[in-house]
C-alpha positions in Angstrom: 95.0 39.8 -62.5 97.4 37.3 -63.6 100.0 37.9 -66.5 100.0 35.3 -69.2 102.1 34.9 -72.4 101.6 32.9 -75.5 104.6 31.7 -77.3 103.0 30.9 -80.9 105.1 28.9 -83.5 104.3 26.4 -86.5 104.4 23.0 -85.9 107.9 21.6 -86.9 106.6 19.4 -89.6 105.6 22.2 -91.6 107.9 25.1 -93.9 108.5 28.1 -92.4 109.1 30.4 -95.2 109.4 33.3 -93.3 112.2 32.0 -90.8 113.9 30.7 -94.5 114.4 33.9 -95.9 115.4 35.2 -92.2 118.3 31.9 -92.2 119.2 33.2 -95.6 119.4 36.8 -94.9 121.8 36.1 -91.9 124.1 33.7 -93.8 124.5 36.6 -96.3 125.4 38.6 -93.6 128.0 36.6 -92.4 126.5 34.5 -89.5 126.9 31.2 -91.8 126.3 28.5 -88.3 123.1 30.2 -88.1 120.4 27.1 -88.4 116.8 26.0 -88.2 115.2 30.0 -87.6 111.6 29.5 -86.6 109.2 32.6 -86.5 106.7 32.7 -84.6 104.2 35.2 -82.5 104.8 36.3 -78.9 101.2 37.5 -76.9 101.2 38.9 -73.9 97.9 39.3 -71.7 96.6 40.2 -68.4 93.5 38.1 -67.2 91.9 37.3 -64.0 91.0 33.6 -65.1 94.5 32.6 -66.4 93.4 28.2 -66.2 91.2 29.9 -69.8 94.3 30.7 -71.6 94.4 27.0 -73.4 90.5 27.7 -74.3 91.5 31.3 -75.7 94.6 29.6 -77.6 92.1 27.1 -79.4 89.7 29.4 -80.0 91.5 32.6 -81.1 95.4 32.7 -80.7 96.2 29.7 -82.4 95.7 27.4 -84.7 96.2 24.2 -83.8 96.1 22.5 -86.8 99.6 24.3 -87.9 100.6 26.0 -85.0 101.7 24.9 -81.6 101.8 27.4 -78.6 102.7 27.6 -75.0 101.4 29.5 -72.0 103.2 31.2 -69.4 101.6 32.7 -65.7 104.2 35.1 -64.5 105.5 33.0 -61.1 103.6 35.8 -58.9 100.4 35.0 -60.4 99.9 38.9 -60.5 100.6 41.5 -63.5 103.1 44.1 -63.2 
């Protein structure tokens, strides 16, 4: 079984409205060179056929019309 993670985000073109208010929050907190906060989705999966993660991002964990993503295999090619 191989360990794979999906880094989900929306594409940059479009708002991010959650990672706004998070910018926001943190300048009112005092961290004012704070800039550009993205939010985004972190999955994490074990899979014996890790070359179908793109298929399963398509399909499922993304979407690719606003979202982009990218796939890590652990360097072992084996889950922990």
């Amino acid at each position: 079984m191989s360990k794979v993670t999906v880094t989900v985000t929306l594409k940059p073109a479009l708002l991010d409205a959650q990672g706004r208010t998070i910018q926001e929050a943190l300048h009112s907190l005092g961290y004012t060179d704070v800039k550009n906060v993205r939010v985004g989705k972190v999955i994490e999966l074990e899979t014996a056929n890790p070359e179908e993660a793109k298929a399963m991002c398509e399909k499922l964990l993304a979407n690719p019309v606003m979202e982009s993503y990218h796939i890590e295999v652990d360097a072992n090619g084996v889950a922990e």
